[in-house]
Structure formats: C-alpha cells, structure tokens
C-alpha positions as CSV (number, residue, x, y, z in Angstrom):
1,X,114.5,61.8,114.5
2,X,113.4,62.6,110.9
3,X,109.9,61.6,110.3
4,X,107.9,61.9,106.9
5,X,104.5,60.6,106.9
6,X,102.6,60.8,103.5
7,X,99.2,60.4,103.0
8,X,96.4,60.4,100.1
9,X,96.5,57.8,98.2
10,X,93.8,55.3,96.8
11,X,92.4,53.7,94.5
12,X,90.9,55.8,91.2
13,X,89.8,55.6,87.6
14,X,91.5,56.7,85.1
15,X,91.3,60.5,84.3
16,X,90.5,60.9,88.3
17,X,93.1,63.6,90.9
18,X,94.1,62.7,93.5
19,X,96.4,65.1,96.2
20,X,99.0,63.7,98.2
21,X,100.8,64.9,101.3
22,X,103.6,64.6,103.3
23,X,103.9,65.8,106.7
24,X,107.4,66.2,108.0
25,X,108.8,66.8,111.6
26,X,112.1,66.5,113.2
27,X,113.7,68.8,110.7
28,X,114.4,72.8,109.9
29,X,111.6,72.0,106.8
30,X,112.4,75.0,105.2
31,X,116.0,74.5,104.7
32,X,115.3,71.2,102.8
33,X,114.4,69.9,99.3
34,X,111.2,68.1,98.8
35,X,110.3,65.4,96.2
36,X,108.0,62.6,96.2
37,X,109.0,59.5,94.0
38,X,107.2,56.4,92.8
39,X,107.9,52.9,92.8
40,X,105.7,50.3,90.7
41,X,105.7,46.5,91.2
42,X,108.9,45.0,89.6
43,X,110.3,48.6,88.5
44,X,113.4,51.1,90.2
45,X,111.8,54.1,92.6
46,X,112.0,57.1,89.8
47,X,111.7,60.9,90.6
48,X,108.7,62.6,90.4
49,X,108.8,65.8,91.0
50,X,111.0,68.4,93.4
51,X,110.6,72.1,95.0
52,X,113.1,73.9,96.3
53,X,113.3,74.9,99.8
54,X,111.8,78.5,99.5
55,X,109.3,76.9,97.1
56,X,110.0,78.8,94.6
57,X,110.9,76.6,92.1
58,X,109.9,73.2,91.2
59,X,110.5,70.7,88.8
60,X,108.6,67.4,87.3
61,X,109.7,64.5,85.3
62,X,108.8,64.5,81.5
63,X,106.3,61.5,82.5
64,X,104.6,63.6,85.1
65,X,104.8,67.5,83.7
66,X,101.4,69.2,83.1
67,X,99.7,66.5,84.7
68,X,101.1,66.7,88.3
69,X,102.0,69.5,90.6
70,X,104.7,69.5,93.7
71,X,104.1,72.4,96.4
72,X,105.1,73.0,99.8
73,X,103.6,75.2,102.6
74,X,106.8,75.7,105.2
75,X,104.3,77.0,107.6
76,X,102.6,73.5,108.0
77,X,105.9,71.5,107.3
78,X,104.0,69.5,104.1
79,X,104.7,68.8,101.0
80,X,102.2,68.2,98.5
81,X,101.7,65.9,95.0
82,X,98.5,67.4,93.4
83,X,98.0,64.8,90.7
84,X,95.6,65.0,87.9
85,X,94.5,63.0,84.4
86,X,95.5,59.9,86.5
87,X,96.7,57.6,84.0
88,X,97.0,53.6,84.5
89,X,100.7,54.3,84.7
90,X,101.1,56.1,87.0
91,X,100.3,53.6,89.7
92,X,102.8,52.7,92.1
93,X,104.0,53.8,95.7
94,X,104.6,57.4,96.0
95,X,107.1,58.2,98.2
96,X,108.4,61.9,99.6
97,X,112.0,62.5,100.4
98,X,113.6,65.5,101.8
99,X,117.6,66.5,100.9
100,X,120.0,69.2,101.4
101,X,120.2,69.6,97.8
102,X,118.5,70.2,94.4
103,X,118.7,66.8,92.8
104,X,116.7,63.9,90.7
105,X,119.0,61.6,92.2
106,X,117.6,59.2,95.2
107,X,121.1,58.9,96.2
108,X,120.6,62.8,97.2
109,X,117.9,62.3,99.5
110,X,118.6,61.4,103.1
111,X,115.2,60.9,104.7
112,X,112.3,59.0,103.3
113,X,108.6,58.7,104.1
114,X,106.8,55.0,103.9
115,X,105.2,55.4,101.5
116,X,101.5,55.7,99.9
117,X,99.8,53.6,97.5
118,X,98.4,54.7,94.7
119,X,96.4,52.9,92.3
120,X,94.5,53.9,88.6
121,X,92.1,51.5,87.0
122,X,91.0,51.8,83.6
C-alpha cells in the first residue's frame, strides 16, 4: 500500500530553517504530485506548497512564497519542505500528500503522510 512517512520537524526560534522530508513507497513517485500541507491547533489543513511530477515546476502559497521551498528527487522517492525565516506562524503539523493532479485542493490528494510537528517560538 501507499506509504508517506515525513520527517524533520521540531521545535525552533523564530527566524531558524528547518527541512522537512517525505519518503514515499508503494507508488510510481514520479508520476505523482507532491505537496506538503499544514494544520495548526483549532485551524483547517491549508496548502503549502506543490511540485509537479517531473519537478519542474512548483508552486507556494502567498503565506509561504520566498520563505519556503518544495523539491523532489524521483531518484530517492522524497519530497522535500526546505523552510526558512521560520515565523511563529507557521507552526502546525506539516503534512505531504501525493495526487494524480496539479491542485491546491486537499480533496485532490489521495494519499497522505502522518504527519510532522513543527513548532516556532518567539
């Protein structure tokens, strides 16, 4: 079966990176959209950041764009979250997803990983 195991997360200050990843198995990887999401206490899982299936192209939520950076290596079947000028904010679960399609939507996204913590101080 389709397994997505992320890992990576912690606990940081403010201003730290961190760099998350997401190993997957049980699927052709490279025929699959990757994106990672975040959930934070009391709040609706929101997208994050996707890259297309080649890797080619990529895209981040306003919230996240020039701060974090989604890329894959098909090779090694992992996805990757490099996140940077960590912001109180942006603490939550981070979660990476994988779907036959290039969507924001969580509706798109047919496998899921369990998720990793990740938490900023200030």
């Amino acid at each position: 079966q389709v397994q997505l195991v992320e890992s990576g997360g912690g606990l940081v200050r403010a201003g730290d990176s961190l760099r998350l990843s997401c190993a997957a198995s049980g699927l052709t990887f490279s025929n699959n959209v990757m994106a990672w999401f975040r959930q934070a206490p009391g709040k609706e899982r929101e997208f994050v950041a996707r890259v297309s299936a080649s890797g080619m192209t990529s895209y981040h939520a306003d919230s996240v764009r020039g701060r974090f950076a989604i890329d894959r290596d098909n090779a090694k079947n992992t996805v990757y979250l490099q996140m940077n000028s960590l912001k109180p904010e942006d603490t939550a679960v981070y979660y990476c997803a994988a779907s036959g399609t290039l969507s924001d939507d969580l509706r798109a996204y047919y496998a899921w990983g369990q998720g990793t913590q990740v938490t900023v101080s200030s």
